[in-house]
ChimeraX commands (.cxc) that place a marker at each C-alpha (Angstrom):
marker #1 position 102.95,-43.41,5.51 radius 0.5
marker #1 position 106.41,-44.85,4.96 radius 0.5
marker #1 position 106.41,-47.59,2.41 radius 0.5
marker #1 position 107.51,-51.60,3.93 radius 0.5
marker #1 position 111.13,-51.15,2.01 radius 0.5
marker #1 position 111.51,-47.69,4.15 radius 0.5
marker #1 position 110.93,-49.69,7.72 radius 0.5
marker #1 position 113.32,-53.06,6.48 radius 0.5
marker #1 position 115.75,-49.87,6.06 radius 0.5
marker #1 position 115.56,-48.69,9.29 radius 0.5
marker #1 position 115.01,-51.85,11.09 radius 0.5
marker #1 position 118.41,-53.02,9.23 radius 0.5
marker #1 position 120.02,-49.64,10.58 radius 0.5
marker #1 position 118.68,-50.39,13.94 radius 0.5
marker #1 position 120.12,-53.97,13.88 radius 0.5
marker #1 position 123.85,-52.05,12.72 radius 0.5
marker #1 position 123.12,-49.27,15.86 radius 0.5
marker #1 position 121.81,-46.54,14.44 radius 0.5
marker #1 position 119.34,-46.29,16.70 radius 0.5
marker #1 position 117.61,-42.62,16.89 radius 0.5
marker #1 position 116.41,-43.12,20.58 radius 0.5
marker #1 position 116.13,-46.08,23.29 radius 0.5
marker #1 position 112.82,-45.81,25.12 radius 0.5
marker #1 position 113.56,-49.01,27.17 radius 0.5
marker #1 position 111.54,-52.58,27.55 radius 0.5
marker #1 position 112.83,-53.46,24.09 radius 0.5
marker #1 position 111.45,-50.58,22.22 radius 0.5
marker #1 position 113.32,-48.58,19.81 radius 0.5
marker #1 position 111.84,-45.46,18.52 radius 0.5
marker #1 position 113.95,-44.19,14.52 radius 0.5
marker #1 position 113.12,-41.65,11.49 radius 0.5
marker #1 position 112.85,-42.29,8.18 radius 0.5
marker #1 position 113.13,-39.79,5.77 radius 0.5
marker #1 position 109.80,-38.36,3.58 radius 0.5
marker #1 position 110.62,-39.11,0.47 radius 0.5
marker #1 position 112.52,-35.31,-1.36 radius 0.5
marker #1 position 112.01,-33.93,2.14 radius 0.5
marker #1 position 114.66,-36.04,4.69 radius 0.5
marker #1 position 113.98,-37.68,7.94 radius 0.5
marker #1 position 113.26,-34.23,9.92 radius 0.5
marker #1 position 110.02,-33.87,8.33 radius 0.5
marker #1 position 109.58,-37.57,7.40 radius 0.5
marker #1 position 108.04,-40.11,10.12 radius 0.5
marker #1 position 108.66,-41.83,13.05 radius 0.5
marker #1 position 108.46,-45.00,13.77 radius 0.5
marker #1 position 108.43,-47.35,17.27 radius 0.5
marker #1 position 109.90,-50.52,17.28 radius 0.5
marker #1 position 110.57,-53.62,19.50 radius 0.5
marker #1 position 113.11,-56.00,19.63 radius 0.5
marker #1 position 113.63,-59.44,21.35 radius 0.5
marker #1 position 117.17,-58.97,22.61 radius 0.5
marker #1 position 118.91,-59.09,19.63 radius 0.5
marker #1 position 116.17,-61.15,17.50 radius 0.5
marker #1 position 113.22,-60.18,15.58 radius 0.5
marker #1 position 112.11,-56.65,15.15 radius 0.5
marker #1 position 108.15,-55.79,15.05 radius 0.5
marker #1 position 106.61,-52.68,14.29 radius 0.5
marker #1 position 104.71,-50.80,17.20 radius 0.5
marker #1 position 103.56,-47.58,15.87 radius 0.5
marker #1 position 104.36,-45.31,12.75 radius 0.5
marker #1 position 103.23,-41.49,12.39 radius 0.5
marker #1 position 104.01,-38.51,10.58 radius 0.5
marker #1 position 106.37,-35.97,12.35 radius 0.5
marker #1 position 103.76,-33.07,11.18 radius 0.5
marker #1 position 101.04,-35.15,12.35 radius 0.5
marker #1 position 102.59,-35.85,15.66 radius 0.5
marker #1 position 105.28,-33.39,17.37 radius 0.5
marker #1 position 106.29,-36.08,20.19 radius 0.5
marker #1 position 105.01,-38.57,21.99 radius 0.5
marker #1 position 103.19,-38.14,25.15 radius 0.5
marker #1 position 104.94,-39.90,28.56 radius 0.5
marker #1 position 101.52,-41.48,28.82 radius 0.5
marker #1 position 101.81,-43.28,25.19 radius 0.5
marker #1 position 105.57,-43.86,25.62 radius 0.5
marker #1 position 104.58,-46.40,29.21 radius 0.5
marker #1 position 101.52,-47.75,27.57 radius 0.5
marker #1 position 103.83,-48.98,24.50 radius 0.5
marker #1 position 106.73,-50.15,27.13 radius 0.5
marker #1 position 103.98,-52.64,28.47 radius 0.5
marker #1 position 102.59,-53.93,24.97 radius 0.5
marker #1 position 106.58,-54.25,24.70 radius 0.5
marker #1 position 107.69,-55.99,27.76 radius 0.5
marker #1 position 104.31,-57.96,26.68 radius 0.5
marker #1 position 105.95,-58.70,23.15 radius 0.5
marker #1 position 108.90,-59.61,25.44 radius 0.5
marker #1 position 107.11,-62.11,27.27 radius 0.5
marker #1 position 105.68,-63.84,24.52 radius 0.5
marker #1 position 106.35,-67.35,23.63 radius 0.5
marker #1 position 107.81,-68.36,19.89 radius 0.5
marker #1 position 104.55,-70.04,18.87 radius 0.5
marker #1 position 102.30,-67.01,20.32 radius 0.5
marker #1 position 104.48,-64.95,18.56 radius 0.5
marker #1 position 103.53,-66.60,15.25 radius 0.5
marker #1 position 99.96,-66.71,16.13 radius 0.5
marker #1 position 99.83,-63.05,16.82 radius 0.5
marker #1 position 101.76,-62.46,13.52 radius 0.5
marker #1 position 99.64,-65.13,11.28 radius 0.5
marker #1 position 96.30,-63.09,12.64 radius 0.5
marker #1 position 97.60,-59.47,11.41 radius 0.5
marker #1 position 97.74,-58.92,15.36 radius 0.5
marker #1 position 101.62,-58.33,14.90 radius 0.5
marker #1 position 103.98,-57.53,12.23 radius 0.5
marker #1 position 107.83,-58.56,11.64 radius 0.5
marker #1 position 110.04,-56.64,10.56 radius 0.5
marker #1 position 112.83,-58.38,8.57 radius 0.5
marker #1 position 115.75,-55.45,8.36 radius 0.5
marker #1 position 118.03,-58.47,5.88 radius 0.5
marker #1 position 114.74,-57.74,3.48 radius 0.5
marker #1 position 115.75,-53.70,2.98 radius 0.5
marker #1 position 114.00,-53.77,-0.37 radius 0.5
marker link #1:1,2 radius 0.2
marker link #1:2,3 radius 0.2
marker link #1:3,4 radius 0.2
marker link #1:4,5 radius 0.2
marker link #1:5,6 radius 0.2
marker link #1:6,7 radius 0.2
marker link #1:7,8 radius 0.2
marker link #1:8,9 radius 0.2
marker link #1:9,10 radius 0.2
marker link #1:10,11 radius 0.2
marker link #1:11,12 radius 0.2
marker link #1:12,13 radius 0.2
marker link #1:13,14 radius 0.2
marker link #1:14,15 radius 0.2
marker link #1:15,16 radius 0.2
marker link #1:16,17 radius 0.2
marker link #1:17,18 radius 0.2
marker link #1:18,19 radius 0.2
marker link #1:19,20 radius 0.2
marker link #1:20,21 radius 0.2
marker link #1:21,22 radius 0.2
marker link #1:22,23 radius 0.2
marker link #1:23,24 radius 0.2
marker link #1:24,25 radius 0.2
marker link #1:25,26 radius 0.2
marker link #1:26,27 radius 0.2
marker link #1:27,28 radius 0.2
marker link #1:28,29 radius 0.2
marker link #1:29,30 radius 0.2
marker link #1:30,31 radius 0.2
marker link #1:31,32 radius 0.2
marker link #1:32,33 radius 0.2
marker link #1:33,34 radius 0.2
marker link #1:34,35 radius 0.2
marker link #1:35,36 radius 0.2
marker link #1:36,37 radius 0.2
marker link #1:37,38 radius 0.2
marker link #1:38,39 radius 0.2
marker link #1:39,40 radius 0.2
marker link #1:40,41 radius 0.2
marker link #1:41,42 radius 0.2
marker link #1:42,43 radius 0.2
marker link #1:43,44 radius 0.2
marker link #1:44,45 radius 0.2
marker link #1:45,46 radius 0.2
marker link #1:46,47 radius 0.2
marker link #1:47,48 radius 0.2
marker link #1:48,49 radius 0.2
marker link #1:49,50 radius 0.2
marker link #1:50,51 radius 0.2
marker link #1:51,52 radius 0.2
marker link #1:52,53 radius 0.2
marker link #1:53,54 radius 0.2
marker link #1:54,55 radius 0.2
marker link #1:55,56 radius 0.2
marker link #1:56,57 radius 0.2
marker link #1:57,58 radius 0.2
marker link #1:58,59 radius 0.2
marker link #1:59,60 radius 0.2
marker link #1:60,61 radius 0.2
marker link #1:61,62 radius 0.2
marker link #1:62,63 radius 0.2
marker link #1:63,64 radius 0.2
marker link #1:64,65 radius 0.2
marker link #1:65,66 radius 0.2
marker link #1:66,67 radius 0.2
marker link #1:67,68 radius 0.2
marker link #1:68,69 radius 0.2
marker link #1:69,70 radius 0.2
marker link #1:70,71 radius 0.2
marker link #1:71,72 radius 0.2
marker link #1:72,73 radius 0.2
marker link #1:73,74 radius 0.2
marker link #1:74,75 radius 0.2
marker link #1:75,76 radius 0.2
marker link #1:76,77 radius 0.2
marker link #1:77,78 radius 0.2
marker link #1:78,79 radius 0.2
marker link #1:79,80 radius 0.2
marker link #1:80,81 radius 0.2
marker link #1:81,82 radius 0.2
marker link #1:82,83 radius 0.2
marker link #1:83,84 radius 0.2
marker link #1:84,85 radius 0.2
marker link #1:85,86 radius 0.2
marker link #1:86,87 radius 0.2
marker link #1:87,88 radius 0.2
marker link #1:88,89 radius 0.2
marker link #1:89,90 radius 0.2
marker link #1:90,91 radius 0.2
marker link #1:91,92 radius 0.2
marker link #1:92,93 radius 0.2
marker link #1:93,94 radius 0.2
marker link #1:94,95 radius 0.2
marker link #1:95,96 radius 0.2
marker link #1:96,97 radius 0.2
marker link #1:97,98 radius 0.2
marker link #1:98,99 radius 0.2
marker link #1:99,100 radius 0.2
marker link #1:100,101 radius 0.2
marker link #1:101,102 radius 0.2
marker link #1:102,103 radius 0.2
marker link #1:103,104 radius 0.2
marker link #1:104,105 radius 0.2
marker link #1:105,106 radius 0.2
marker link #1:106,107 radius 0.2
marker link #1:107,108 radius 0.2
marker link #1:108,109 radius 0.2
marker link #1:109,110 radius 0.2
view
């Protein structure tokens, strides 16, 4: 899988717009590139954002693992993320301080 440094990347292009597809209630779905091979072949990555503030990681697979997500997967990640969206700034740290949740800080891109 894609190393930590590889998601800040694309979390940061994400934050600039480069966003490689909207699948609504907050989540964001981009490809990073397999390292000597480019992001066609590399992975994919889903993640949510709180209206313009933090970014957390959904869901991360390989592109030859995983042709496209299934309509069924996409809905049942829009509720975890209009879930995420609901969440409260101290559940929010709960969630991340138990490994429940992970932030993504796109300023970190190293």
């Amino acid at each position: 899988m894609c190393r930590d440094g590889d998601l800040c990347r694309a979390v940061a292009e994400m934050a600039r717009g480069l966003i490689d597809a909207d699948l609504g209630s907050g989540l964001f779905k981009k490809r990073i590139a397999r390292s000597g091979a480019g992001k066609r072949v590399g992975y994919r990555v889903l993640v949510a954002n709180r209206k313009g503030g933090s970014w957390f990681f959904i869901e991360g697979y390989a592109k030859n693992e995983v042709a496209d997500i299934q309509l069924t997967s996409i809905r049942l990640i829009q509720r975890q993320g209009l879930m995420l969206m609901a969440m409260s700034a101290r559940e929010l740290d709960e969630a991340t301080g138990r490994g429940k949740l992970k932030e993504v800080d796109g300023d970190a891109e190293t």
